[in-house]
N, C-alpha and C positions, 0 to 999 in steps of 0.2 A: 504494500500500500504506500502510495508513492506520491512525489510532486516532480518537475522537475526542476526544484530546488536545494534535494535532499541525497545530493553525489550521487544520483539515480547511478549512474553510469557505470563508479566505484562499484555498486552495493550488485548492479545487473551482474559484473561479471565476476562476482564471489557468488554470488548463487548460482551464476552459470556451471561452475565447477561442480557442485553437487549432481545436477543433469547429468554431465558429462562422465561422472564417475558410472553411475545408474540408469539403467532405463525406467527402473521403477520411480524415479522422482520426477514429479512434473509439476511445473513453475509456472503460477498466473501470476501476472504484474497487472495491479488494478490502479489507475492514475485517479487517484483520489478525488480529484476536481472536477472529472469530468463522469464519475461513475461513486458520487457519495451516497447513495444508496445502497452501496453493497458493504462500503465502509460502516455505515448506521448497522447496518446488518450482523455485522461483525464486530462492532462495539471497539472501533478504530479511533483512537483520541488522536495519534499523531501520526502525522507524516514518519515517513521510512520507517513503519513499523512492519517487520517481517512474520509471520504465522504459521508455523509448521502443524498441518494438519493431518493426523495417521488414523483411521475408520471414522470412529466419533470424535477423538481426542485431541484437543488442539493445543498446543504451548505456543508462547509468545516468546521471541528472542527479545533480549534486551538490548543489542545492538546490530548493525548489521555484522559485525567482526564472524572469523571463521569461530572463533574459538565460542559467543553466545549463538550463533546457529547451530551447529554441533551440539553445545548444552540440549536445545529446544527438540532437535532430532532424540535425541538420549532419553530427555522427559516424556516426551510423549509417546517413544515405545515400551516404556515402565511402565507396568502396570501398579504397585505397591505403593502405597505412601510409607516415609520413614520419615522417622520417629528417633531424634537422638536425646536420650533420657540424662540429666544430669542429677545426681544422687545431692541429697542435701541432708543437714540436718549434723553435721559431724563437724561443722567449723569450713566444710568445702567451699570454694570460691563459687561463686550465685550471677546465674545469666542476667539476672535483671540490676548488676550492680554495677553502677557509672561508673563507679572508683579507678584509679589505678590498680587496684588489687581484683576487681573485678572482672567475670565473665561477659560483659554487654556484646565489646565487640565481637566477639568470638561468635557468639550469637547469630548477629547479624550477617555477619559471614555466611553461618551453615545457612541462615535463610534466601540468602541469594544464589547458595546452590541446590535450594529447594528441599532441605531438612526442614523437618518443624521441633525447634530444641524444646524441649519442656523439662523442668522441677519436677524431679520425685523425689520421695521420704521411705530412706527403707526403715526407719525406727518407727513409723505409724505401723509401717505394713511388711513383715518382711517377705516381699514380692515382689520382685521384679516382671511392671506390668508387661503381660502378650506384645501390646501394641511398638514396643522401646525396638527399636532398629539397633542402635548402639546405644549402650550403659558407657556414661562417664562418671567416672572418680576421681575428681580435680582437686587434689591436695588438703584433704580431711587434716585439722588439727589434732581431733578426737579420734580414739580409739575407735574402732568400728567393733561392734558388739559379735558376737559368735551369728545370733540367728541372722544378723544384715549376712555375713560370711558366707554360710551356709545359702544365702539367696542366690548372692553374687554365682559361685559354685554351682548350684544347681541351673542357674542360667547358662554361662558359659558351653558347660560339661553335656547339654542339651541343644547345643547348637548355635548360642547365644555370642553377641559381640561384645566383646569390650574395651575399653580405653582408660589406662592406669595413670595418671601425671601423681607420684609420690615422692612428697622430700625428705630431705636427711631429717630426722629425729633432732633437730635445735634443739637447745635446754637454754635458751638465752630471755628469762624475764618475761616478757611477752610474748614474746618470742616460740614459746616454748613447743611442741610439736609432741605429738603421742607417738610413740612406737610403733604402735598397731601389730603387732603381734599376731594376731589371729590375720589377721588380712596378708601379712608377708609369708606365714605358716602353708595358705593358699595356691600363692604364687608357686612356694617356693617347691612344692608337690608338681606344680607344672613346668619345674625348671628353670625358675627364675629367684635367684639366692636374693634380695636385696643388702645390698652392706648399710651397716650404721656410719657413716664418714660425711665428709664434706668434699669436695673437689675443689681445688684451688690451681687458678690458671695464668701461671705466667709467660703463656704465652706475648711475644712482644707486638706481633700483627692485634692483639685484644687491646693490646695498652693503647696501639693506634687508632683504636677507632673507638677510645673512648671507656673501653669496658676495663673495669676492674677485676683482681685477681679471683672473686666473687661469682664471675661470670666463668661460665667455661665455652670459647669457640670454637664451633665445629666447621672446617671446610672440607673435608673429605668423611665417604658414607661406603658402609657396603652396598653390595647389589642386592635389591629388594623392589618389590614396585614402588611401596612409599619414596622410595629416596632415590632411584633411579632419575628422575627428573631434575634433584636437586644438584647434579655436580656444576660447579663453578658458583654457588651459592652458598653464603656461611650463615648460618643459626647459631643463637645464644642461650645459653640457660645459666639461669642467673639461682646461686642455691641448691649445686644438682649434687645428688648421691650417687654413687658407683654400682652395680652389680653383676653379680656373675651368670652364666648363662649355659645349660646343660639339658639340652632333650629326653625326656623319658618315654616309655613304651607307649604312651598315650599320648604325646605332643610332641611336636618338633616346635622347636625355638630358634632363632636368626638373631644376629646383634643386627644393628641398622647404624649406628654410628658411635665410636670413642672420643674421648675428652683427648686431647693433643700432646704428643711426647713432652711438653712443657710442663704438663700439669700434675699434680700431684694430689693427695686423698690424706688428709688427717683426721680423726677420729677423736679428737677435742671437741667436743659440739656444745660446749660449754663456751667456752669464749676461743672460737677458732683463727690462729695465726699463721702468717706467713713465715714458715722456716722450713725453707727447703733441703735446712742439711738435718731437721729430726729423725734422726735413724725409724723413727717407727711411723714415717709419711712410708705413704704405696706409692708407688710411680707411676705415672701415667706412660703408653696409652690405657685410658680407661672404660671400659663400657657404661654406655649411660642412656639407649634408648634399644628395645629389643621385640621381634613380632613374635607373635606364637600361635599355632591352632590345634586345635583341640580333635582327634579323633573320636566321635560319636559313638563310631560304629553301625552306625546308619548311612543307607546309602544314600548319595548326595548332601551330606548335611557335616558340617565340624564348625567347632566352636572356635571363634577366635580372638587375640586379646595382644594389645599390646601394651608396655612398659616404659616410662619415662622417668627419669628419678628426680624431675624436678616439674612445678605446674608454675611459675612464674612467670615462665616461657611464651605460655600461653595466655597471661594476663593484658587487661587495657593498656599497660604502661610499658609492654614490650612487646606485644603479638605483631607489629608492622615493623619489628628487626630484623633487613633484610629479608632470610627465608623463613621465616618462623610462620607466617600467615599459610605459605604453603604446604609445609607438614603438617600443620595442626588439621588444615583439610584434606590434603593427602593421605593420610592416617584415618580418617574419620572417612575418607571415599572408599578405604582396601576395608575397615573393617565392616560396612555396609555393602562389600560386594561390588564398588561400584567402582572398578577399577579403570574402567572406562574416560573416569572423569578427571584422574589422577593428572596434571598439570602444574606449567609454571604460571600461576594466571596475570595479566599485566597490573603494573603497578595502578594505584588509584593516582589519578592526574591531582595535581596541587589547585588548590584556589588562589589565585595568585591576583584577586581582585583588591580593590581597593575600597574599604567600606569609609565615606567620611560625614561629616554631619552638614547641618547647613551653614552654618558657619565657615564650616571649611570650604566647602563648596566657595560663597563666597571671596574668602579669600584667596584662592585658586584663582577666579574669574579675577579680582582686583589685580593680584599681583601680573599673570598673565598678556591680559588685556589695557593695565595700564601702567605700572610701575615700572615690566618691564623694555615695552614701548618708549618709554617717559626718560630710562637709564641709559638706552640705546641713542637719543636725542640728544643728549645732556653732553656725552662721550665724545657724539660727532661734534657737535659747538667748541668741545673744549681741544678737540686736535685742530679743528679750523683755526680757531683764534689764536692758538700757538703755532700757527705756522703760515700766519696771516702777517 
C-alpha cells in the first residue's frame, strides 16, 4: 500500500526479491490514492505499509526493510502464540520497572518480536502456567523455595523452556544475594555446576570503552545458534559468576561464551578486590553463559534451558551495550524454537532533534535574522573605513 512518495521504487524491488525467490509468493501493489477503498478495507493508516497475507492470517511489516518482511512472513506462518513468562516474587528484576535495574526495556523488545512477556508468581502457585512459551528467572535475590524448584523441574524435564540470568551470591549490605541452593542443586543435576565467585576483568580493551574490572567483556563465542551471529560483536556482564559445564545421560550442555584470559574469579563476595596475584583467584578463561536441552524421551519434544551467571546484563541500564540486546533475544528466539528469527537486528536510529521552547525559538529567529545580519554590516563598515 503505496504512494509515490514512499521510495515506492526502493521498497518495489525488495519485494520483488521475495517473487523471485518463489512462485508461490504473489505481490499486489495497491496505490493508495487512487484505490483507498481497498486501503479502508484493510484498515491501512499509512502509506508504505507492507501486508503479508498467508490463508486467513495476515501480519503487518513494520518497515519495508528485508529483515521486518521476513519477520511478517515468519508470523504469519506461526500458528502459536508465545508467551515469555517472567517469575517474580523472589526479589527478581520486574518487566514493568523503568529503573535502571529494571526489566521494561527488555520487555518491549520481546514485544516487537511478537512475544507477549507477562509476571508470574510461583510462590502463589507453584505452577508453571501451560500457556509460558519460555520461563524467565532474572536474578532472584531470595532463595527460591523447594516446591517453586520442583515446578521449575517438572516444567523443563517435560519439554519446557527456560532462561536462567543468576548472580554471584554478594554478601555486601544490600547488596546481599541468597545462595539458592535448591535452584543450583537443579541445575547442577542437568550439568551445570554454578560456582560461588565473582569474575573480575582486567581486560584493557574493557578499560577502553569504559567498563570497569566489574564488568566482564566478551568478544569471542563458541558455535551455537544463539551466538553464531554475534562474532565481531562484544557483550558485557556486569557482576557475572563462573560455572562449570558437564552433560549427563539426560542433557547435553554447550558453553556459549568465556570471560577473557584477563580475567580472573575470586570468591570474596564479601567485599571483592582486585588482586590479581591472590594465589586463591581462578584464572580466566572463564565460563559464564551455557545452553542445555533436556531429553524427554518423547518423541519430538526436549526440554531446554539456558544459563547466564549474571542478569545485569540484561537490565534498562545496560541491555543497549553493544551486543547485549541481541543475545538476550537471540537466546529467548533458540529457547522458543524460533531459530528462524535468530539475528543481528539494526541499531535503533538516535533522535538527534532539537527540542526548544519559545523562547528559544525566538531567540534563534532574533539572533539569526538580525544580530547576525547587523554583525556582518558592522564588520564591512569597519574594514571600509580602515582602509578608506
Amino acid at each position: 500500500y503505496f504512494d509515490q512518495g514512499t521510495h515506492f521504487e526502493r521498497a518495489k524491488d525488495q519485494l520483488d526479491l521475495y517473487a523471485n525467490l518463489s512462485h508461490k509468493v504473489h505481490i499486489d501493489y495497491v496505490d493508495v490514492d487512487k484505490k483507498p477503498q481497498l486501503a479502508r478495507e484493510a484498515g491501512i493508516k499509512n502509506y508504505g505499509t507492507t501486508v503479508v497475507q498467508i490463508g486467513a492470517k495476515r501480519e503487518e511489516a513494520k518497515s519495508t526493510s528485508e529483515e521486518d518482511i521476513t519477520g511478517a512472513f515468519i508470523r504469519a506462518l506461526k500458528n502459536n502464540a508465545r508467551t515469555v513468562c517472567f517469575a517474580s516474587g523472589s526479589g527478581e528484576h520486574q518487566i514493568d520497572d523503568t529503573d535502571r535495574t529494571g526489566y521494561s526495556r527488555l520487555r518491549d523488545l520481546l514485544t516487537k518480536e511478537e512475544y507477549t512477556p507477562k509476571s508470574i508468581s510461583l510462590l502463589q502457585k507453584a505452577e508453571v502456567p501451560a500457556d509460558c512459551t519460555v520461563l524467565v528467572v532474572a536474578g532472584p535475590t531470595g532463595d527460591y523455595q523447594q516446591p517453586a524448584v520442583d515446578a521449575i523441574k517438572k516444567y523443563v524435564e517435560e519439554g519446557g523452556r527456560a532462561f536462567f540470568l543468576l548472580d554471584p551470591p554478594l554478601k555486601m549490605g544490600r547488596s546481599e544475594i541468597a545462595d539458592n541452593d535448591a535452584l543450583a542443586s537443579l541445575l547442577q543435576n542437568w550439568g551445570v555446576t554454578l560456582q560461588k565467585d565473582l569474575i573480575l576483568d582486567l581486560n584493557p580493551i574493557g578499560q577502553l570503552a569504559g567498563l570497569g574490572p566489574q564488568v566482564a567483556l566478551v568478544t569471542h563465542y563458541d558455535r551455537h545458534a544463539i551466538v553464531n551471529d554475534l562474532k565481531g560483536s562484544a557483550t558485557g556482564f556486569p557482576l557475572v559468576r563462573s560455572m562449570e559445564v558437564k552433560s549427563t545421560d539426560k542433557t547435553t550442555v554447550e558453553k556459549l561464551f568465556d570471560s577473557s584470559e584477563s580475567s580472573l574469579a575470586t570468591t570474596k563476595l564479601n567485599s571483592p578486590e582486585v588482586n590479581p596475584n591472590d594465589p586463591k583467584n581462578k584464572k580466566g578463561p572463564l565460563t559464564i553463559a551455557v545452553a542445555g536441552s533436556y531429553r524427554t524421551g518423547k518423541e519430538n519434544s526436549e526440554g531446554r534451558f539456558v544459563v547466564v551467571g549474571s542478569s545485569a546484563w540484561a537490565a534498562n541500564s545496560f541491555i543497549s551495550f553493544n551486543g547485549n540486546r541481541d543475545l538476550a533475544l537471540n537466546t529467548t528466539n533458540w529457547l522458543a524454537s524460533d531459530e528462524d528469527l535468530i539475528s543481528i537486528r539494526p541499531k535503533d536510529r538516535d533522535d538527534r532533534r532539537i527540542t526548544m521552547t519559545r523562547g528559544q525559538l525566538n531567540w534563534v529567529g532574533i539572533t539569526s535574522l538580525g544580530l547576525l545580519p547587523l554583525g556582518i554590516v558592522i564588520a564591512g563598515v569597519s574594514v571600509w573605513w580602515r582602509r578608506r
